[in-house]
C-alpha positions in Angstrom: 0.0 0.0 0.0 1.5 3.5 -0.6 2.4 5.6 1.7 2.3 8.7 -0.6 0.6 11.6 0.7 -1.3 14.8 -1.7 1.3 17.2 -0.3 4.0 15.0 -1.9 2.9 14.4 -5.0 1.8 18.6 -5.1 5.4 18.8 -4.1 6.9 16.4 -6.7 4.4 18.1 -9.2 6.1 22.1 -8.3 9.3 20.7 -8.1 11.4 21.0 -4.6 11.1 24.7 -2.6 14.7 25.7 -3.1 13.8 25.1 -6.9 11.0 27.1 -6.7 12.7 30.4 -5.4 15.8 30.3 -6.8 16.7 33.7 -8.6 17.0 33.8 -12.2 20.1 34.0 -13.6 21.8 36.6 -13.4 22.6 38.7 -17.3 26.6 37.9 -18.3 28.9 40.9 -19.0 27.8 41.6 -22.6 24.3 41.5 -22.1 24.7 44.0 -19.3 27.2 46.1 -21.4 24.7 45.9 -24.8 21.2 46.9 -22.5 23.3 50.2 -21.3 24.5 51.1 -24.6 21.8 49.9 -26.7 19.8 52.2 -23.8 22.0 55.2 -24.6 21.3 55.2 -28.7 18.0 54.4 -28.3 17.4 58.0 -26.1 19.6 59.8 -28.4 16.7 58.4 -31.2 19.3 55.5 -32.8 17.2 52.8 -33.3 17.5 50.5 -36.2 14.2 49.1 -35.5 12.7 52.0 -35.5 12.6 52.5 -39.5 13.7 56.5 -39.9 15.2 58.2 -42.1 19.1 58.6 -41.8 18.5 62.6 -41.5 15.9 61.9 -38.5 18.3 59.7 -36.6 21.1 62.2 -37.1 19.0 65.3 -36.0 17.5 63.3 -32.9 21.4 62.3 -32.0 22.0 65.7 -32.3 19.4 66.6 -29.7 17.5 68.6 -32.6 17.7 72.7 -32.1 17.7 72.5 -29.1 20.8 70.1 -28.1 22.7 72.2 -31.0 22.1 75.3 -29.3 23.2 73.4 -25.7 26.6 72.2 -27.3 27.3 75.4 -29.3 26.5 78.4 -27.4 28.1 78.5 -24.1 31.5 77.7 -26.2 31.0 80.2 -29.2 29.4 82.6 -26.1 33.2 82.1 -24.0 35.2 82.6 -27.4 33.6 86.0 -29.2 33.6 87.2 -25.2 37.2 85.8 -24.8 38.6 87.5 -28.3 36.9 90.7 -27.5 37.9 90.9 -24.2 40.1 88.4 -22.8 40.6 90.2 -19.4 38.9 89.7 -16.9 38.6 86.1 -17.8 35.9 85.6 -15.3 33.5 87.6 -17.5 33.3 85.0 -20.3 33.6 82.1 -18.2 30.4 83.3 -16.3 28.5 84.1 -19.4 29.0 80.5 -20.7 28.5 79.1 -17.3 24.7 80.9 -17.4 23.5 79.6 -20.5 24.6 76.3 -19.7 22.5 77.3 -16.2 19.3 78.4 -18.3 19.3 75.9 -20.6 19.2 73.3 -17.5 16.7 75.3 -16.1 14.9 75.3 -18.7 15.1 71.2 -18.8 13.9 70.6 -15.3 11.1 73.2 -15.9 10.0 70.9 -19.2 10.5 68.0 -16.5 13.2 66.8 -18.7 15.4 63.6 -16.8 17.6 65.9 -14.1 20.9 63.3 -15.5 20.4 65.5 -19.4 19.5 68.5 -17.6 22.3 68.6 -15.4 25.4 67.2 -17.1 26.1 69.9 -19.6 26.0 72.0 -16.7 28.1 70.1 -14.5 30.7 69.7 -17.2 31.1 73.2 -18.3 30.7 75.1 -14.4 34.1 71.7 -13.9 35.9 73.9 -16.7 35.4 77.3 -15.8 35.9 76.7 -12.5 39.6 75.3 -13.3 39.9 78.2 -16.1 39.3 80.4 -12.8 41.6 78.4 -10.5 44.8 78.6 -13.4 43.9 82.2 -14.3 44.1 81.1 -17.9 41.7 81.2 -20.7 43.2 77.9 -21.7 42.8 75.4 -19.2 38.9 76.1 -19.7 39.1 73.1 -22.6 41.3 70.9 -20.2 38.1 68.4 -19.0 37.1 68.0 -22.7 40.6 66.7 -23.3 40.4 64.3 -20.8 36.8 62.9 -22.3 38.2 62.6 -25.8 41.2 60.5 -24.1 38.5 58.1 -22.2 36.2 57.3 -25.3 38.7 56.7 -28.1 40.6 54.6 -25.5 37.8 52.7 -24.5 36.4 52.3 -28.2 40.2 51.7 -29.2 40.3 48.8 -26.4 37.0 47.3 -27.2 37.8 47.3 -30.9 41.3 45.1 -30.2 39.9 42.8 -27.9 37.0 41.7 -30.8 33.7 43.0 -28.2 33.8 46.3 -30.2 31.2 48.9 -28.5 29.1 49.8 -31.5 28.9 46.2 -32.4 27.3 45.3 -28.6 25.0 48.6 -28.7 23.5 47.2 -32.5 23.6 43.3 -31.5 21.3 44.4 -28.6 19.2 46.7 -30.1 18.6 43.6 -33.2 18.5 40.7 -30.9 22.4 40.0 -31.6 24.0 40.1 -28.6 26.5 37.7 -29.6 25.8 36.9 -32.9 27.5 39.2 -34.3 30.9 38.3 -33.3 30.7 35.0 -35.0 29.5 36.6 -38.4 32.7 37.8 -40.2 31.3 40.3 -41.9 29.8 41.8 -38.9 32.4 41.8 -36.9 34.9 42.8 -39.5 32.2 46.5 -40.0 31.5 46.4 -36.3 35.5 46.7 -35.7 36.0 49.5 -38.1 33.4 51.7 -37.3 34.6 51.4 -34.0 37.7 52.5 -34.8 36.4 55.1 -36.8 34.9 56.5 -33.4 38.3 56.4 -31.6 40.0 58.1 -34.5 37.2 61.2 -34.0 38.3 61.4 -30.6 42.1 61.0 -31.1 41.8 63.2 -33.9 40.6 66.1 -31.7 43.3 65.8 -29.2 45.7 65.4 -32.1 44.5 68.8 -33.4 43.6 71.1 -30.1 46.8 70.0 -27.7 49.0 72.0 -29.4 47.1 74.8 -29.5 46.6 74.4 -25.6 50.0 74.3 -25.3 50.8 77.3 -27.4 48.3 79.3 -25.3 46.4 80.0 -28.7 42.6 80.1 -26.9 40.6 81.8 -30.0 42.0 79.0 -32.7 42.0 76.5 -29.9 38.0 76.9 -28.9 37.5 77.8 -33.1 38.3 74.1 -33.8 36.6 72.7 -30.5 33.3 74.2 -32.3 34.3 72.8 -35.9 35.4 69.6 -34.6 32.4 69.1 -32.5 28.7 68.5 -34.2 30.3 69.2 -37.9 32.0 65.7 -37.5 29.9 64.0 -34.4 27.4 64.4 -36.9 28.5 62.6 -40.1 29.9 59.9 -37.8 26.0 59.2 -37.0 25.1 58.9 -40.2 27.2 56.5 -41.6 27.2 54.1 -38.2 23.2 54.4 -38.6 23.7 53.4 -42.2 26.6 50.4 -42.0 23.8 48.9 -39.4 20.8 49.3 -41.2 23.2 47.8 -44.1 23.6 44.9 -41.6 20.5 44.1 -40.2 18.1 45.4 -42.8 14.8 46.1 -42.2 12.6 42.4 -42.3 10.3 44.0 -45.5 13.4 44.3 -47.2 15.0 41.6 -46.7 11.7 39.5 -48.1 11.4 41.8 -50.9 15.3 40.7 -51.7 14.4 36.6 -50.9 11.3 36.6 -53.0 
């Protein structure tokens, strides 16, 4: 006769307790690394599955008028304020630190996330504040220098070591975590591009050092400005496009297969 009772076979059924509430899995390191950068393109509007044009991905990178305004004017405000009257060098460090203020201000009014609001702020009041500290005009472009050096290093690194950043941020956003590193093609485009990135930021330390060290401040925050959106902006472009190239869109692809 058994000796089975309904609470036994329920359990058998269910499957033991520690079964039950174990925690899932936890998400490995490239999963973890393609969510936060696949996150970041997809709230700068990069989105390969969203299906938009090259020029609306570009402009929504950009931060339409509005970002272009935020990157270009308290920079183009210190240098015509700088070249017209260099001394007292406070004067055109505050004016760039207030419209970097207003246009937070402005953000936090729109309820706009306080992260975008705040970090142009942040990063400009940093470089005025050493520009203050120094007493030269200079040392105001010293932060940027050190965030050119910390993406194309860590886009260089990625690139060499085959997990290439722009590879991870498009295999997440298509479903391709991994994928992609096993397609040669892929990961041949993926490595380039990524390089192409590092280059851009090289490229601008390359160029605006030795002005920095020359104490040349006008040509110096000239080429910041021309080196900025002018190029950020075809860079965009042509990542959205190698991507879309890719992973084209499923109609597409059919369209090609029939």
């Amino acid at each position: 006769m058994s000796t089975s009772r309904p609470d036994d076979a329920e359990r058998g059924s269910e499957g033991a307790p520690e079964d039950r509430y174990a925690p899932p899995p936890a998400p490995d390191a490239a999963q973890s690394l393609g969510a936060a950068l696949g996150g970041a393109a997809q709230r700068l509007g990069i989105d390969p599955n969203s299906g938009a044009s090259t020029g609306h991905v570009v402009w929504s990178a950009m931060g339409g008028w509005r970002g272009v305004l935020e990157s270009v004017l308290p920079s183009a405000a210190f240098l015509i304020i700088y070249t017209l009257r260099p001394d007292p060098l406070w004067l055109s460090l505050i004016v760039s630190v207030g419209l970097a203020a207003i246009f937070s201000v402005v953000r936090l009014l729109q309820r706009s996330p306080a992260a975008s609001a705040l970090g142009g702020l942040v990063a400009v009041a940093v470089a005025a504040g050493l520009a203050l500290w120094t007493g030269r005009g200079q040392d105001n472009f010293v932060p940027g220098f050190f965030t050119n050096a910390l993406y194309g290093t860590v886009l260089l690194i990625s690139a060499l070591v085959g997990w290439a950043l722009i590879g991870l941020a498009a295999g997440f956003l298509m479903g391709d975590v991994r994928g992609w590193r096993t397609d040669k093609r892929k990961r041949r485009a993926f490595f380039w591009i990524t390089i192409a990135w590092a280059a851009l930021f090289f490229a601008r330390l390359a160029v605006q050092l030795p002005l920095y060290f020359s104490g040349n401040v006008q040509a110096l925050g000239t080429l910041k400005l021309v080196m900025g959106l002018p190029l950020f902006a075809p860079m965009v472009a042509v990542t959205w496009l190698l991507v879309r190239a890719l992973y084209p869109p499923k109609h597409d692809a059919d369209t090609r297969q029939g």
